[in-house]
C-alpha positions in Angstrom: 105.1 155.6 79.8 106.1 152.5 81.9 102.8 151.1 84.2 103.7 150.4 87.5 102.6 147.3 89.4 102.8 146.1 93.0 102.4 142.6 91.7 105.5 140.2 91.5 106.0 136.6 89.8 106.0 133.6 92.1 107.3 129.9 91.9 108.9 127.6 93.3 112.4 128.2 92.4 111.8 132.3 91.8 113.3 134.5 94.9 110.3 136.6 96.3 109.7 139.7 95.3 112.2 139.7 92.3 110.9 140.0 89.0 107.9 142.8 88.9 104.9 140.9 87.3 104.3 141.8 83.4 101.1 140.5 81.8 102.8 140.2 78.3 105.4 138.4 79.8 103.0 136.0 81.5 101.3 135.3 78.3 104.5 134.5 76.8 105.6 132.1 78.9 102.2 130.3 79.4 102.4 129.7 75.7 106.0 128.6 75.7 105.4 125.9 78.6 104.8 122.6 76.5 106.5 123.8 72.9 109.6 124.7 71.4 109.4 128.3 71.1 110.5 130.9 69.0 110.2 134.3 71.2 110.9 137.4 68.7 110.7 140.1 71.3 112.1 143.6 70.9 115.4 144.5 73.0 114.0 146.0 76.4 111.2 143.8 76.4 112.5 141.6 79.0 113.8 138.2 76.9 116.1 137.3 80.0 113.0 137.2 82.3 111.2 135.2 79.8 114.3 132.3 80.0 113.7 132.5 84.6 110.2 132.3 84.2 110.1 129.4 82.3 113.2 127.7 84.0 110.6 127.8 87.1 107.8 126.8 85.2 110.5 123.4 84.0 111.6 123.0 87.2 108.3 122.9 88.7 107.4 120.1 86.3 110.6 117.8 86.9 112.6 119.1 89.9 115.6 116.7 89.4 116.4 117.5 85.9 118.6 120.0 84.1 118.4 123.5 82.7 120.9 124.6 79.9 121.3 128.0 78.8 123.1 129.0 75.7 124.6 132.2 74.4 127.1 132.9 71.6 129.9 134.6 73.8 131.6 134.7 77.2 130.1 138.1 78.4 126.5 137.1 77.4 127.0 133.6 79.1 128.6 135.2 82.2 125.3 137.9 82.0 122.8 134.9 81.8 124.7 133.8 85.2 124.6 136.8 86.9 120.4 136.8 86.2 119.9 133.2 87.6 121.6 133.2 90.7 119.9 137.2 90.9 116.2 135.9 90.4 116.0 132.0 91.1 116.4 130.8 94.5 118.6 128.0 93.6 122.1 127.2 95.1 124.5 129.2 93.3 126.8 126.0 93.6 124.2 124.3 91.2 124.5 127.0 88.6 127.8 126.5 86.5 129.1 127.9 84.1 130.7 126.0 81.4 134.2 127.3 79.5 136.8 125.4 77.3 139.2 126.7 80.3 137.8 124.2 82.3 139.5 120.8 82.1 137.5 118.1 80.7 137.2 116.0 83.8 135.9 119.3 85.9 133.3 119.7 83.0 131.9 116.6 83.7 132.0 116.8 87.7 130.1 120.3 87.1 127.7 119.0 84.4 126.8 116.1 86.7 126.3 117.9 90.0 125.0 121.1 88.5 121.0 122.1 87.9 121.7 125.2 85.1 124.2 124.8 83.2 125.0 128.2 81.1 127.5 127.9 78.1 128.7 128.8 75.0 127.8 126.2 72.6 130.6 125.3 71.1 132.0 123.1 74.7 128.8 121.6 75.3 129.0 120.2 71.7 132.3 119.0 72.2 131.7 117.4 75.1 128.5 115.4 73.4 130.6 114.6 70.7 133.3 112.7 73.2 130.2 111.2 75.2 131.3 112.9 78.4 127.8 113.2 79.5 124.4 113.6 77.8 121.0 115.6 77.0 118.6 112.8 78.3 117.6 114.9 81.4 117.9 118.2 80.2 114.1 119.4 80.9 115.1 122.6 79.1 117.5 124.4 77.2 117.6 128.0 76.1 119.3 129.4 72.7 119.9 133.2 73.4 120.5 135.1 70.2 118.9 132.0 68.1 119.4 134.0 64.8 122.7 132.7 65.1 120.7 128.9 64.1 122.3 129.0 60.5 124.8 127.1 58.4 127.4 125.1 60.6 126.8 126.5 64.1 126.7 124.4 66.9 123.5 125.4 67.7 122.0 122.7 65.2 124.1 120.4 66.2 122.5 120.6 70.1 118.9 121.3 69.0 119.3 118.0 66.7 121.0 116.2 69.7 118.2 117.2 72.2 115.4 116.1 70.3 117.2 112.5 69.3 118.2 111.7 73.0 115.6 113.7 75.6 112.1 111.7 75.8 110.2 115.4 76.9 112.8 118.2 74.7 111.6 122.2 75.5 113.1 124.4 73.4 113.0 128.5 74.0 114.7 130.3 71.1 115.5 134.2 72.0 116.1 137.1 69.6 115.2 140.6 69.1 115.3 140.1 64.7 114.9 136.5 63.8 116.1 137.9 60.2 114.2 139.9 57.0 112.5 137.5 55.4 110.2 134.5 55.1 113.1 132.3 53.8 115.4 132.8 56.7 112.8 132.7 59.4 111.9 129.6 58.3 115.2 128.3 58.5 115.6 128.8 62.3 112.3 127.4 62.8 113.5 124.1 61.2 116.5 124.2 62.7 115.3 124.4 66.4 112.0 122.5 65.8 109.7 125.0 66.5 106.1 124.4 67.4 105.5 127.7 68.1 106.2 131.5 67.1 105.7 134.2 69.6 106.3 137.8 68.3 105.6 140.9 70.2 106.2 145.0 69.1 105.9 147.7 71.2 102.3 148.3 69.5 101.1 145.5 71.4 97.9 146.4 74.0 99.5 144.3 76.7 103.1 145.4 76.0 102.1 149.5 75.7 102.0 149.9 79.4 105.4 149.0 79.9 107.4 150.3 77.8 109.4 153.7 77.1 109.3 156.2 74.2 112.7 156.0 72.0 112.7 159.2 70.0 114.5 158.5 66.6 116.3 161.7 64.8 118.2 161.4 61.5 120.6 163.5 61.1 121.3 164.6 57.3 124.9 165.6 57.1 126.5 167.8 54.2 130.1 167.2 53.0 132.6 170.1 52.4 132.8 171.4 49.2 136.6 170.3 49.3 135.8 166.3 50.6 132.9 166.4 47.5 135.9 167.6 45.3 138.2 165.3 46.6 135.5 162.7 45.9 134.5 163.5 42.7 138.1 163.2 41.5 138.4 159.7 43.1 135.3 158.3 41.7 136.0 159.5 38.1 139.1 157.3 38.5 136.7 154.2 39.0 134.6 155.4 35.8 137.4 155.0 33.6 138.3 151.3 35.1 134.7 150.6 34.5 134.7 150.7 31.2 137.2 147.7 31.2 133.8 145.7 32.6 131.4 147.1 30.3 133.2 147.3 27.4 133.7 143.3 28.2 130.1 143.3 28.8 130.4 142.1 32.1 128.0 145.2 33.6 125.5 147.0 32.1 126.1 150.4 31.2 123.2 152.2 31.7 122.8 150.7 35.7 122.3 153.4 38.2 124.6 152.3 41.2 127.4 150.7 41.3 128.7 149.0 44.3 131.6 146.7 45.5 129.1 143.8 45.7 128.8 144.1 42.4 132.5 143.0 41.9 132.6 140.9 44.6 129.9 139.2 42.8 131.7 138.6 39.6 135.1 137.3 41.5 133.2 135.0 43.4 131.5 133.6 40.6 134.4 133.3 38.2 136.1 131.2 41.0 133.5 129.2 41.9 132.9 128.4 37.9 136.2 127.5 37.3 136.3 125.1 40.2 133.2 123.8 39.3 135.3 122.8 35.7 138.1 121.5 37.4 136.4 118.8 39.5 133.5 117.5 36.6 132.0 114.8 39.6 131.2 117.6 42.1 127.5 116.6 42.6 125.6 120.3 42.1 122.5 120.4 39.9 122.5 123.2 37.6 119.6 124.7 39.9 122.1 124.3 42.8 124.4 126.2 40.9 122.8 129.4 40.3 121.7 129.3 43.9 125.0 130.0 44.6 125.9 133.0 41.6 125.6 136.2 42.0 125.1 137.0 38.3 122.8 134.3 37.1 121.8 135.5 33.3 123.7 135.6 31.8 126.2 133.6 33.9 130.0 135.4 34.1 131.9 132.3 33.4 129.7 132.6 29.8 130.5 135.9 29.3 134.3 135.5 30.0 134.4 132.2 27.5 132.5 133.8 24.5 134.2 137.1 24.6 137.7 135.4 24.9 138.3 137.2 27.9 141.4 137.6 30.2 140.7 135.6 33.5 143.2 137.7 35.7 142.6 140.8 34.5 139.4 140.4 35.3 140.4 139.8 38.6 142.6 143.0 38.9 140.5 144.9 38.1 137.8 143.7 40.4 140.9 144.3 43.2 141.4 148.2 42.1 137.2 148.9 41.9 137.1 147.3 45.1 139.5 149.3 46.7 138.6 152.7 44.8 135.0 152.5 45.9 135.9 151.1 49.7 138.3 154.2 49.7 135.2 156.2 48.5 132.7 155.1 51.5 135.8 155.7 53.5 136.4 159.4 52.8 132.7 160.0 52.3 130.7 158.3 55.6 134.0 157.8 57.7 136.6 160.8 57.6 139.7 161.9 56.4 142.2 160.3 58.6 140.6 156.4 57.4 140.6 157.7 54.2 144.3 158.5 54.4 145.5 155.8 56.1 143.8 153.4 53.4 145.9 155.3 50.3 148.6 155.1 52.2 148.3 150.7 51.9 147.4 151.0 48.2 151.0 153.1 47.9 152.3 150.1 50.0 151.0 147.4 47.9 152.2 149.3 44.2 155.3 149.4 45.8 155.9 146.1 45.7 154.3 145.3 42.1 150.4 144.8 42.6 148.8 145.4 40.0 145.6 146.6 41.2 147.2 148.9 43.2 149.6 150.1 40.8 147.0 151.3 38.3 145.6 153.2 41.2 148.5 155.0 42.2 150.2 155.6 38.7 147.0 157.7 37.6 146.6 161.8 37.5 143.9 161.4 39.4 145.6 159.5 42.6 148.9 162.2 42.2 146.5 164.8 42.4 144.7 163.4 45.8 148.2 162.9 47.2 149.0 166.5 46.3 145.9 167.6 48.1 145.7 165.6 51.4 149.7 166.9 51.8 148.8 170.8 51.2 145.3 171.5 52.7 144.9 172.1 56.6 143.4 168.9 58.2 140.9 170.5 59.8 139.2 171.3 57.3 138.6 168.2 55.3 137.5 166.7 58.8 134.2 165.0 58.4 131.4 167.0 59.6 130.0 163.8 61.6 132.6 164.1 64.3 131.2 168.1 64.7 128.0 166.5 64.9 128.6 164.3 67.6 130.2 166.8 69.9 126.8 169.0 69.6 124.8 165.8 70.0 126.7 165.2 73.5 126.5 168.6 74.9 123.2 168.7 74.3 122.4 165.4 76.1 124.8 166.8 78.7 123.0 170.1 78.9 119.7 169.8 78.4 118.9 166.2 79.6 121.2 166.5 82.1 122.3 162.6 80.7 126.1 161.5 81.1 126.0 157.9 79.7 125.7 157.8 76.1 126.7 154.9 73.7 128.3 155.5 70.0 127.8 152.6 67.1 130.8 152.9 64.6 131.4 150.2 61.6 135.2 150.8 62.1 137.7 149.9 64.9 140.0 152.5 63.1 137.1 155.3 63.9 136.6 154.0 67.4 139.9 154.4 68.3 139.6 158.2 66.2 136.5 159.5 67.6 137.7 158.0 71.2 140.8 160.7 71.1 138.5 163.2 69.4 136.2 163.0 72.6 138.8 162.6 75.4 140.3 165.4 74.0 136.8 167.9 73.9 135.7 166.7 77.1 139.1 165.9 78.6 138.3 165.2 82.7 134.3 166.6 82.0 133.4 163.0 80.5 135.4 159.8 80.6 135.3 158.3 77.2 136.6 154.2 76.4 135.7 152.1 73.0 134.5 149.0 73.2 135.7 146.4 70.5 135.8 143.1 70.1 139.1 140.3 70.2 141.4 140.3 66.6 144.1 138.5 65.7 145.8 141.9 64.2 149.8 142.1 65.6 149.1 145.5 66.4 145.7 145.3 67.8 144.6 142.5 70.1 141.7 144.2 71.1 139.6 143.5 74.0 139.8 140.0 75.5 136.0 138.7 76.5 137.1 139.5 80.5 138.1 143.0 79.0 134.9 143.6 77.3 132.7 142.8 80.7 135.3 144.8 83.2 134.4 147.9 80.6 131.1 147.2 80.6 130.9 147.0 84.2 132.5 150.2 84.6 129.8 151.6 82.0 126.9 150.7 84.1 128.6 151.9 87.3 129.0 155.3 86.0 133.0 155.1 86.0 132.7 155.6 82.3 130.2 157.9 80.4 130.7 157.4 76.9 131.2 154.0 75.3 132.2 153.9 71.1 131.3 150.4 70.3 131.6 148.2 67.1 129.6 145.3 66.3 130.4 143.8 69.6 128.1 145.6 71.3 125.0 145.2 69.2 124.0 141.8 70.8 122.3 140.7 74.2 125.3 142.7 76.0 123.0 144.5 79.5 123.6 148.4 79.2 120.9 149.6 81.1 120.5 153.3 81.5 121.7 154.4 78.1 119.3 157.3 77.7 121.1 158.5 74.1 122.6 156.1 71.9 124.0 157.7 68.2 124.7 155.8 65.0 128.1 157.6 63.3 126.5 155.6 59.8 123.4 154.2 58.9 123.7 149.9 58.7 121.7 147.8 55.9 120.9 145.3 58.4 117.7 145.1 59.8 119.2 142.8 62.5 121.5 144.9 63.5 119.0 148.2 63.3 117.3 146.7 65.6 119.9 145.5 68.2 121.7 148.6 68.3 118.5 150.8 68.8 117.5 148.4 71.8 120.4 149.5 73.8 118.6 152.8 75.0 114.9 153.4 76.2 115.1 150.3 78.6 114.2 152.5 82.1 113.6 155.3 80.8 112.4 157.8 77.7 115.5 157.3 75.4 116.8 159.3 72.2 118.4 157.5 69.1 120.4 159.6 66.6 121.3 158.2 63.2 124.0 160.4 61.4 123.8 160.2 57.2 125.8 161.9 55.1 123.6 163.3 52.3 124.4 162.0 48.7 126.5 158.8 49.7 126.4 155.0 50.6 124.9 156.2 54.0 121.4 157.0 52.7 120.4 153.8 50.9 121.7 151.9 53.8 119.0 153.7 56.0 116.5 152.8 53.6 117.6 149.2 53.6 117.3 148.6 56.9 114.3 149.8 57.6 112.7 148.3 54.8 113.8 144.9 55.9 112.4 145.7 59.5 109.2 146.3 57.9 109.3 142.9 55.7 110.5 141.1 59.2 107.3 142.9 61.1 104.9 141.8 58.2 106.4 137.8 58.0 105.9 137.6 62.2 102.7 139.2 62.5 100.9 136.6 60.1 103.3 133.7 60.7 100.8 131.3 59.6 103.1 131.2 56.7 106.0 129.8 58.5 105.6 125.6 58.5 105.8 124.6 62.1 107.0 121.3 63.8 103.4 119.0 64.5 104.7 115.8 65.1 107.2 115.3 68.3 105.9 113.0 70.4 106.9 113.9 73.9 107.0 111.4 77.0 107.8 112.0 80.5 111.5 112.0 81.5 113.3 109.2 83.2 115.5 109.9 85.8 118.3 107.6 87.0 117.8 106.0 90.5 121.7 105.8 91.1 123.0 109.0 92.9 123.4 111.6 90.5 126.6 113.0 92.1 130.3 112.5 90.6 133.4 112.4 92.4 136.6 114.2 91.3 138.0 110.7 92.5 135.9 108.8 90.5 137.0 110.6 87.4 140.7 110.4 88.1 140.5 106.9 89.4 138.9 105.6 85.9 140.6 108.2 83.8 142.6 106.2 81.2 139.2 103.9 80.5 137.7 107.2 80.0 140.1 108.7 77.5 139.7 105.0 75.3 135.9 105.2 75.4 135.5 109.1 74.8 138.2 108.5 71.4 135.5 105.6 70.8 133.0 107.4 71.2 134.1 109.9 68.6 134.9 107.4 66.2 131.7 106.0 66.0 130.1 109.4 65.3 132.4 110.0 62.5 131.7 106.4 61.3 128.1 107.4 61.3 129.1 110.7 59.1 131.1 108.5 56.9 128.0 106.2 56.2 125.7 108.7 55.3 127.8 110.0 53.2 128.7 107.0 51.4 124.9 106.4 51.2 124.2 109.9 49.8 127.0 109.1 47.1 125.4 105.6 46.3 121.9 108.0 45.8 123.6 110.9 43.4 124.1 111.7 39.8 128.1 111.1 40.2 127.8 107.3 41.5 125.5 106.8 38.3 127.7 108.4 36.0 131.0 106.3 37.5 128.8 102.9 37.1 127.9 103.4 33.3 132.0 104.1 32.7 132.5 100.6 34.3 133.8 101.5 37.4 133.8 98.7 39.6 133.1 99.8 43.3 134.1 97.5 46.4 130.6 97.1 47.6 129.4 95.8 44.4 132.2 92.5 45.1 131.2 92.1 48.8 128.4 92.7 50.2 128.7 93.7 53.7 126.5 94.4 56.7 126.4 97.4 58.9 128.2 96.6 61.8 130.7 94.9 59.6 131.4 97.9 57.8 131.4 99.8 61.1 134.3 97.3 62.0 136.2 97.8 58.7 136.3 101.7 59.1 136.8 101.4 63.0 140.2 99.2 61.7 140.8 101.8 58.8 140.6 104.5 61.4 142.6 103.1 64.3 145.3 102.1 62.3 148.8 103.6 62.4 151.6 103.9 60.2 154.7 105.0 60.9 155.8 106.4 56.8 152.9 109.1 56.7 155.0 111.0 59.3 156.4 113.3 56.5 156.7 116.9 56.1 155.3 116.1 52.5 152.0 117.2 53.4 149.4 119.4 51.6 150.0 123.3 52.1 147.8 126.0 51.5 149.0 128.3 48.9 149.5 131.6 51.8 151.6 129.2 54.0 153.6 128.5 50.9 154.2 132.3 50.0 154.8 133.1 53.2 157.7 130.8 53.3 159.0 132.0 49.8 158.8 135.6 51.5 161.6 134.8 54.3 163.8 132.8 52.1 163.7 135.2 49.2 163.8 138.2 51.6 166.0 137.3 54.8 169.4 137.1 55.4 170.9 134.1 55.9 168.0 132.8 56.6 166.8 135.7 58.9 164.3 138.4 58.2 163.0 140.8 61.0 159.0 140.6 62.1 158.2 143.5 61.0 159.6 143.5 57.5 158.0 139.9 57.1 154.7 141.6 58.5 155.2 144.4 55.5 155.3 141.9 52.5 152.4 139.8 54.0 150.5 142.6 53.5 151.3 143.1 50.2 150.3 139.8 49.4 147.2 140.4 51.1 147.9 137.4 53.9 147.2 140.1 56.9 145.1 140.0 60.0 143.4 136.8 60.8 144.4 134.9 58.1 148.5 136.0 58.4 148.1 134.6 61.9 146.8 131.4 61.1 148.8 130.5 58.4 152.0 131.8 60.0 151.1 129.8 62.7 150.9 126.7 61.0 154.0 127.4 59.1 155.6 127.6 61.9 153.7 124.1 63.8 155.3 122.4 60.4 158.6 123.2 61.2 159.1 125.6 57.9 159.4 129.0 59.6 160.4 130.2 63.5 159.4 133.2 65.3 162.8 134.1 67.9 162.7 137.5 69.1 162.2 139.6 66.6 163.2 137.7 63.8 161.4 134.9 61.4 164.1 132.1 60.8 163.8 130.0 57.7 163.9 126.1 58.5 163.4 124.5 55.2 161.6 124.2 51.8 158.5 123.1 51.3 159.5 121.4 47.9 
């Protein structure tokens, strides 16, 4: 049950009587105020309120600096605005939001004059990278969502940048599940710099009184004897290609599960060993190396060379078990009509020769399927989940007298089923829309990000009742009053558990529903995920285990006497000196990149082993100081030649087949869109990865898009 107070926050730069006072929340911040922070707070719990509070709290402390608030997309940036200019009683002219629609020279004006600046964080890396303005009086800068702090995103690339260049950095890191373990908490912490972990549950004494009950029910789901049979036949076609992998001794025989990671595993490390013996000098220690295999003893490349195996059969029928057991969790968890539509692309791809799909379709077992799905009434092989669902809703209708309810699907294709399912049931009783994210798929776009916040404004205005989401939906996005949210299938993420069951129980009692088919893939995801919520809860609630950032040393921030203000004028007026210095600029950060790399390959095994085979380096005949060499790769880099402007460049392998297809294909020269679409697919080159190399195909000059038709330019030999 939610306490009530009469109290409210005050500061400064907070609008009276805004933001309800929370002790918990209070404590947070007052623990937040001189450290970078990692807040691990449950969705509902207010992680928004936490960012205002402490943006007063900054502000308070240096009044002329600058706030930056960070989120992963467009909606959740375009949220984060809508809560400053809400609570803090600041300008809204000051508070900016930052796109890569907006020119380059109004970035800067708006950086400039602007107090919060709230961004995706790709553009303000960008902009840093070019010198267009800089972090030295940023006071503050929050990372919504800072589970995304991993591998290549730009988050590290700002946290790093903030601590280099501001004399007094604060860091507040957001995020309802930080991740499942030690190992990958730990990573965010180093990657942000955090001094300090703050993790609260809803057990909490001083979070209790605030918070609603969510009432989880799972929903155990039987399959029709005809879908089980259906299944059954399928999966014994997948036995008899796995004997091909334990007869090879590739898998065990006697193991209890199989699952597509498990031949994902052995493609990826086949590849990855035979490009490892292609390029001997790649500098990975054999430690390194198993890191990265799935199947470390014994190792699949070892396997493969001691048994004298086939290399591409291998990978064919890795392809067909793939695709036999996707088609399984399909038919299974999803329903008939994915299942169907999924054969249907395996007959497509055997059509044109593919092996993997060939030996699928050519079997008894696949003729029978086909037989079956043709003769027996659809209704009846329908998957009992979408039965389910419709109770589910007319008993939050009925009973709870609640019309805004929020359905999590895996699939678009499922979004877009259930969606004509439900219009259809309710017809002009309950407005029904899905909720997906942007594609690159010709014939689904998606939702653009504008989309996706029109349909969610809609949703909290009532002018929609039920929303069937995807992934999108999972993170940050504000849905309040979602009494009843349903999972149509179980995730094995414990991130994701989490995120999705934080939509409902924000203002008031809510009700999850997971839905899991009994006997299938659905059940050990369940088990999954809430076994790595559980190893999450146990790393956060002792995190003296996590190692913490003890030594920045922090000094008060200087601000610039000159007026802080820029001129549109001034911009334009000096714009050609700014394009020189920004490419500059860039130049010299890459020269830095190139210089720790050269002194990482002077430091490794590879350098060593090129010296004792007398290779004779250029550094060993002159010896030459850093802003020399600065100089020389400056000169190297600037310098232009007019005979590299050839087509005679390197192509990736799909661009190349892509070509092949319209000059085998078209006629003279010519092949229609959708045809050309058709054999992509069979060559696997479809959604995101058709578009980009199509694109770039076309950008070469090798292929054109007119009308309807591809034209083929030239050759690429």
């Amino acid at each position: 049950m939610q306490k009530e107070h009469l109290n409210y926050f005050n500061g400064p730069f907070l609008k009276r009587k805004s933001i309800l006072y929370r002790h918990y929340q209070n404590n947070i911040v007052n623990s937040c105020k001189n450290k970078n922070s990692l807040v691990v707070l449950p969705t509902g719990l207010g992680k928004t309120i936490i960012a205002i509070l402490l943006i007063d709290h900054t502000l308070k402390k240096y009044p002329s600096s600058k706030i930056i608030i960070l989120a992963p997309t467009r909606p959740l940036v375009s949220q984060h605005r809508d809560s400053c200019e809400k609570f803090l009683n600041i300008d809204p002219e000051e508070i900016t939001l930052l796109t890569g629609k907006i020119t380059p020279e109004k970035r800067i004006i708006l950086f400039k004059n602007s107090k919060i600046i709230i961004s995706t964080p790709q553009v303000i890396k960008n902009d840093l990278m070019r010198g267009r303005y800089d972090l030295t009086q940023v006071s503050l800068i929050v990372f919504d969502e800072a589970h995304k702090t991993k591998g290549n995103y730009a988050y590290n690339f700002l946290s790093k940048e903030y601590i280099d260049t501001c004399n007094d950095p604060l860091i507040l890191g957001l995020t309802a599940s930080p991740g499942k373990n030690y190992e990958r908490i730990q990573e965010i912490c180093d990657n942000l710099y955090i001094e300090n972990i703050v993790f609260k549950s809803y057990e909490d004494e001083d979070v209790k009184d605030y918070i609603f009950d969510i009432d989880t029910y799972i929903n155990f789901i039987s399959l029709p004897i005809k879908v089980v049979e259906l299944s059954e036949v399928w999966y014994n076609l997948f036995i008899i290609f796995l004997r091909f992998f334990i007869k090879s001794k590739l898998l065990p025989p006697n193991k209890p599960y199989y699952s597509k990671l498990d031949f994902l595993g052995i493609s990826r490390d086949l590849t990855l060993s035979l490009q490892l013996e292609r390029d001997e000098y790649l500098e990975l220690s054999d430690e390194e190396i198993l890191e990265h295999l799935y199947y470390k003893s014994p190792k699949i490349i070892d396997i493969v060379k001691k048994n004298k195996l086939n290399v591409e059969s291998i990978f064919s029928y890795c392809s067909s078990c793939i695709s036999l057991l996707h088609a399984k969790d399909l038919l299974e968890t999803q329903d008939i009509s994915l299942f169907k539509s999924f054969v249907e692309k395996i007959e497509y791809r055997a059509d044109d020769d593919l092996l993997s799909a060939k030996r699928i379709v050519n079997s008894e077992h696949f003729k029978y399927i086909n037989s079956v799905l043709e003769k027996e009434d659809q209704a009846k092989l329908t998957h009992p989940k979408v039965n389910k669902i419709i109770s589910i809703i007319k008993e939050e209708n009925e009973e709870f007298n609640n019309t805004k309810i929020l359905i999590f699907t895996q699939y678009r294709d499922m979004a877009e089923f259930l969606k004509r399912i439900l219009c259809n049931v309710f017809n002009d009783q309950l407005k029904v829309e899905k909720f997906i994210g942007q594609t690159n798929k010709i014939d689904d776009n998606g939702f653009s990000q504008r989309e996706q916040i029109e349909i969610l404004k809609k949703f909290r205005e009532g002018k929609i009742n039920i929303l069937i989401a995807t992934s999108v939906a999972e993170e940050g996005l504000d849905i309040p009053n979602v009494d009843a949210i349903i999972f149509y299938e179980p995730v094995p993420s414990e991130i994701r558990l989490i995120q999705r069951r934080g939509r409902t129980g924000r203002f008031a009692p809510g009700r999850c529903y997971i839905l899991v088919t009994e006997n299938t893939v659905d059940v050990p995801f369940h088990i999954v995920a809430r076994r790595k919520e559980g190893f999450m809860k146990s790393v956060l609630s002792y995190p003296e285990q996590i190692k913490l950032i003890t030594n920045l040393d922090r000094k008060s921030i200087t601000f610039s006497t000159l007026n802080s203000k820029c001129s549109e004028l001034g911009l334009i007026t000096n714009f050609n000196d700014r394009k020189e210095k920004e490419n500059e600029f860039l130049a010299n950060r890459s020269i830095e990149d190139i210089i720790t790399q050269l002194d990482k390959f002077c430091n490794s095994k590879g350098f060593q082993k090129l010296k004792e085979c007398g290779v004779t380096f250029y550094s060993d005949l002159i010896k030459m100081e850093l802003p020399s060499l600065k100089d020389k790769i400056l000169k190297l880099k600037g310098k232009k030649t007019k005979q590299h402007k050839s087509k005679k460049i390197y192509l990736n392998k799909n661009v190349k087949t892509l070509i092949k297809i319209v000059k085998t294909y078209g006629e003279n020269g010519k092949l229609e869109f959708k045809r050309f679409q058709d054999l992509a697919c069979i060559e696997e080159i479809i959604d995101h990865k058709f578009n980009v190399h199509f694109n770039q195909a076309c950008y070469l000059g090798y292929l054109k898009k007119q009308d309807n038709l591809v034209h083929y330019l030239m050759d690429y030999e």
